[in-house]
C-alpha positions in Angstrom: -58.6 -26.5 17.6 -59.6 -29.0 14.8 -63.2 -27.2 15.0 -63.6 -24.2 12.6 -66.7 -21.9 12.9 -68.1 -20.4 9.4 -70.3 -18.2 11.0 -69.0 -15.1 9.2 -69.3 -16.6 6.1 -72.9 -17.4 6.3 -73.5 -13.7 8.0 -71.7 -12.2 5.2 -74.1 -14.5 2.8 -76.7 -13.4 4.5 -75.9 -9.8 4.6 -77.1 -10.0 8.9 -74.3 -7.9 11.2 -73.2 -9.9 14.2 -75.8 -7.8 16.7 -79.2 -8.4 14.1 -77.8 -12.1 14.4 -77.6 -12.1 18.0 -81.0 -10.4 18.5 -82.3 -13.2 16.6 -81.1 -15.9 18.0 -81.4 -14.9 21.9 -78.0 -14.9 22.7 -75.2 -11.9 24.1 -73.2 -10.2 21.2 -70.7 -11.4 23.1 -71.2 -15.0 23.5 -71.9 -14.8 19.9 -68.3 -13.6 19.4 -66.8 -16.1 21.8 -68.4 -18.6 19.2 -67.8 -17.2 16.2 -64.3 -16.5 17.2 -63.7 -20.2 17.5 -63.0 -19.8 21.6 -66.0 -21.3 22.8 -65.6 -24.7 24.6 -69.0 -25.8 23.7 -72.4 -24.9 21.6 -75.8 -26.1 23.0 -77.7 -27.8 20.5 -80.9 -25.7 20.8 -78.0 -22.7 20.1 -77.1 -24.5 17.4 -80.5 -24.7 15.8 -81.7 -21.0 17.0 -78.6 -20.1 14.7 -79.4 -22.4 11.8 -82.9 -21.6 11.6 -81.6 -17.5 11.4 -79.4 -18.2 8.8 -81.0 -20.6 6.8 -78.6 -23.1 7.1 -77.1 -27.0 8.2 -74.8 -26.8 10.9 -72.3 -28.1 8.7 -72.4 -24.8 7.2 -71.3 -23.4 10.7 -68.8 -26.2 11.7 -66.4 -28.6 10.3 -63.6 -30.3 11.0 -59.6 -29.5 10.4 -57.0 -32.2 10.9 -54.4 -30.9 13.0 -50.7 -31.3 12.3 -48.5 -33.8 13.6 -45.3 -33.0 14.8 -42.8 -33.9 11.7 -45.0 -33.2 9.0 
Protein backbone atom coordinates (compact mmCIF):
# COMPACT_ATOMS: atom_id res chain seq x y z
CA UNK A 1 0.00 0.00 0.00
CA UNK A 2 1.63 3.40 -1.07
CA UNK A 3 0.35 4.58 2.57
CA UNK A 4 2.98 4.13 5.37
CA UNK A 5 1.92 4.70 9.08
CA UNK A 6 4.81 6.19 11.46
CA UNK A 7 2.99 5.62 14.39
CA UNK A 8 5.78 3.63 16.15
CA UNK A 9 8.08 6.13 15.55
CA UNK A 10 6.26 8.94 17.12
CA UNK A 11 5.38 6.33 20.19
CA UNK A 12 8.87 5.43 20.48
CA UNK A 13 9.53 9.53 20.50
CA UNK A 14 7.21 9.80 22.84
CA UNK A 15 8.26 7.04 25.08
CA UNK A 16 3.83 6.07 25.27
CA UNK A 17 3.32 1.95 24.85
CA UNK A 18 0.67 1.07 22.32
CA UNK A 19 -2.11 0.47 25.26
CA UNK A 20 -1.30 4.20 27.18
CA UNK A 21 -1.74 5.42 23.45
CA UNK A 22 -4.89 3.68 23.00
CA UNK A 23 -6.34 4.72 26.37
CA UNK A 24 -5.73 8.06 25.29
CA UNK A 25 -7.12 8.28 22.31
CA UNK A 26 -10.50 6.19 22.86
CA UNK A 27 -9.86 3.56 20.57
CA UNK A 28 -9.38 -0.73 20.97
CA UNK A 29 -5.59 -1.80 21.36
CA UNK A 30 -6.57 -3.56 18.58
CA UNK A 31 -7.83 -1.18 16.08
CA UNK A 32 -4.91 0.72 17.13
CA UNK A 33 -2.78 -2.21 15.82
CA UNK A 34 -4.81 -2.74 12.65
CA UNK A 35 -3.69 0.97 12.06
CA UNK A 36 -0.45 1.08 13.02
CA UNK A 37 0.21 -2.06 11.28
CA UNK A 38 -0.57 -0.37 8.05
CA UNK A 39 -3.86 -2.90 7.42
CA UNK A 40 -6.49 -0.51 8.09
CA UNK A 41 -8.58 0.46 5.04
CA UNK A 42 -9.42 3.78 6.42
CA UNK A 43 -8.78 6.45 9.50
CA UNK A 44 -11.52 8.77 10.58
CA UNK A 45 -10.49 12.15 10.70
CA UNK A 46 -11.60 12.87 14.36
CA UNK A 47 -9.16 9.41 14.89
CA UNK A 48 -6.76 11.12 13.23
CA UNK A 49 -6.72 14.27 15.41
CA UNK A 50 -7.55 12.23 18.84
CA UNK A 51 -4.06 10.66 17.85
CA UNK A 52 -2.32 13.88 16.85
CA UNK A 53 -3.28 15.74 19.74
CA UNK A 54 -1.72 12.53 22.03
CA UNK A 55 1.25 12.67 20.40
CA UNK A 56 1.93 16.07 19.78
CA UNK A 57 2.15 15.82 16.31
CA UNK A 58 0.93 16.74 12.30
CA UNK A 59 -0.52 13.92 10.66
CA UNK A 60 2.18 14.01 8.37
CA UNK A 61 4.15 12.70 11.06
CA UNK A 62 1.71 9.60 11.08
CA UNK A 63 1.26 9.17 7.29
CA UNK A 64 3.00 9.70 4.01
CA UNK A 65 3.13 8.49 0.91
CA UNK A 66 5.41 5.67 -0.99
CA UNK A 67 5.49 5.40 -4.78
CA UNK A 68 4.89 1.95 -5.58
CA UNK A 69 6.97 0.05 -8.22
CA UNK A 70 6.07 -0.44 -11.65
CA UNK A 71 6.52 -3.58 -13.21
CA UNK A 72 10.10 -3.37 -15.14
CA UNK A 73 11.74 -1.10 -12.89
Amino acid sequence: MPIAVDIDVMLAKRKMSVGELADRVGITPANLAVLKNGRAKAVRFATLAALCEVLECQPGDLLRWEAEGFAGE
